[in-house]
N, C-alpha and C positions, 0 to 999 in steps of 0.2 A: 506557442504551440507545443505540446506535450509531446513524445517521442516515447514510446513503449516496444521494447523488444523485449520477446516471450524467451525466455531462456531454458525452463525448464518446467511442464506441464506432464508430471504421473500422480499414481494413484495416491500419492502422501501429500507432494507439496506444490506449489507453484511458482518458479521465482522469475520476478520481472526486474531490466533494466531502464529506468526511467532518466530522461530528462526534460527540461522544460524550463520556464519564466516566470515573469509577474504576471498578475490576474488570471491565472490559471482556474477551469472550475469545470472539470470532463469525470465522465467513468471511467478509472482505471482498471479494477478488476469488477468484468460481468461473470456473474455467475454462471451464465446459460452458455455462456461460451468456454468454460473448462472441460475439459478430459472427463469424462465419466459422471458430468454434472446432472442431478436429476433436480426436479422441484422443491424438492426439500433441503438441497445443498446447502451447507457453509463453512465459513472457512475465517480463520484466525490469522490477525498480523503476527509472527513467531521473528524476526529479526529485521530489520533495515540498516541497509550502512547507508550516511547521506552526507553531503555537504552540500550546505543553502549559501550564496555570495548575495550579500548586501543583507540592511539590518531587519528582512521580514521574516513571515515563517509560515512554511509549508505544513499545511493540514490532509491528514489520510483519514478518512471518516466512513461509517459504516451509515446504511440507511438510516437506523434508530439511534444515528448523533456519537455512537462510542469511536473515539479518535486519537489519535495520537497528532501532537503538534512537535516541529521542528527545528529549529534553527542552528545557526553553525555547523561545525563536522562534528559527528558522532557515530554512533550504531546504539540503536534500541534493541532488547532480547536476547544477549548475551550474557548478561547480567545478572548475577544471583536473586536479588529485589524486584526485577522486571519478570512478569508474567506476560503470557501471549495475550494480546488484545479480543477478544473475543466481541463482535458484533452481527448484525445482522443483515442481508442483501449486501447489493455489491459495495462495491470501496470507492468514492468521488477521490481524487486529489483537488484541493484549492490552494491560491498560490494570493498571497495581498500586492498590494501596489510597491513594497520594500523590497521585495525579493527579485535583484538582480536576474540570476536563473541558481537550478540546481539538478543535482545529477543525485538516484538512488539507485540502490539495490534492495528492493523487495521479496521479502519469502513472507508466503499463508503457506499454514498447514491447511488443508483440507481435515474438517471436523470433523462431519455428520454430512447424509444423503450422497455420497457418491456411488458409482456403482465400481 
């Protein structure tokens, strides 16, 4: 069961505390339910710190399949080489059968369509 506590929702970014298990497969980030979200909203993966236990890997995916995949401790987005993920509709988290549990720290920038 996935665990999302909303941390921080303004008009830039939005950062969630996430954890959860194996065979994970829910919406994380709904678009319709952000702060000043209109129809045309979207929003960028811009950093995750995460650590994944046991040998699977957590996937963050946007409707039209652009994702970022997981495993072990790191942080994505901090990184000179790494650019924000940029996709579109909400963001699913899926979790495979390896994945003990894991705990993230998610930040989207808010892109485009908010008011």
């Amino acid at each position: 069961t996935i665990v999302s506590e909303k941390l921080v929702d303004d008009s830039f970014k939005v950062i969630n505390k996430i954890t959860g298990a194996r065979n994970e497969d829910e919406t994380l980030i709904n678009l319709d339910t952000l702060s000043g979200s209109t129809n045309e909203s979207k929003v960028s993966i811009a950093n995750v710190y995460y650590e994944v236990k046991g040998t699977g890997t957590v996937k963050l995916q946007f409707e039209n399949k652009e994702e970022l995949n997981m495993t072990g401790i790191d942080n994505f987005g901090l990184k000179p080489n790494e650019n924000k993920i940029r996709g579109t509709g909400d963001i699913k988290i899926i979790t495979d059968a390896n994945v003990d549990n894991f705990s993230l720290m998610l930040e989207c920038h808010k892109e485009t369509g908010f008011n």
